[in-house]
N, C-alpha and C positions, 0 to 999 in steps of 0.2 A: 387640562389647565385648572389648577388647583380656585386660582382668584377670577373662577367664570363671574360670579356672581357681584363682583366688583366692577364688572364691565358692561354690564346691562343697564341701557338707559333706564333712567325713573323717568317719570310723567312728566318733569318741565322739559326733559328734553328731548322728548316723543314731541310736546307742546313747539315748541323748535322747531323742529324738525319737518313738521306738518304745517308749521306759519310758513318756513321757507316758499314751500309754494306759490302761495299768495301771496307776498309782499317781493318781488322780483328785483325791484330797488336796492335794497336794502344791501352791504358790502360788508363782510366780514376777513379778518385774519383768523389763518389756523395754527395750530401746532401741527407739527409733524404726522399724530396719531388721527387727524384730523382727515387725511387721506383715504379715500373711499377702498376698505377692504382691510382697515386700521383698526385697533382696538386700544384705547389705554386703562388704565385702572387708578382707581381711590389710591390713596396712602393705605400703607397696614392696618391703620388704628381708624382710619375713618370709616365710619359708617354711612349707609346710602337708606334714604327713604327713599324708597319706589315708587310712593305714595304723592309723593311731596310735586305741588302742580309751579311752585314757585324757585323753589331754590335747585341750581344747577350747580351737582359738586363737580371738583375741580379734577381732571383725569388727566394726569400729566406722566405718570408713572407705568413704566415698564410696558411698553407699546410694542404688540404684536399682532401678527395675522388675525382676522376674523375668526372665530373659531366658527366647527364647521354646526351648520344648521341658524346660524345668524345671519344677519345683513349690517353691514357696516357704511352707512351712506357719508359723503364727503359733505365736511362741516362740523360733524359731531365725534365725537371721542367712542362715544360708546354701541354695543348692540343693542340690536333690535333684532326680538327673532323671526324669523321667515314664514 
């Protein structure tokens, strides 16, 4: 998969994803890719900071399988790897 690198959580939504835990209240909707074992990807043209502890880009496009040696938890769009 050419756009792996499009698909890899950045930091705010490691941050996410790690709050989930602890905050068990808390109710969200997903998207489709959202599906534990899902990946979606940026736009073409967007670009992702990995870095970035605030801002959560938007993965709406072109949702498939996990690739293999990630972890795709249900909630989030993106990977994490193993």
């Amino acid at each position: 998969m050419s756009d792996v690198p499009k698909r890899i959580c950045n930091a705010a939504e490691v941050k996410i994803y790690f709050n989930s835990f602890l905050d068990e209240s808390r109710e969200s909707s997903w998207i489709d890719g959202c599906e534990p074992g899902w990946a979606c990807s940026v736009g073409k043209d967007q670009k992702v900071d990995m870095k970035n502890i605030q801002d959560v880009p938007l993965r709406n496009k072109d949702c498939q399988p996990c690739c293999e040696g990630f972890f795709c938890p249900k909630g989030i769009t993106c990977m994490l790897r193993k």
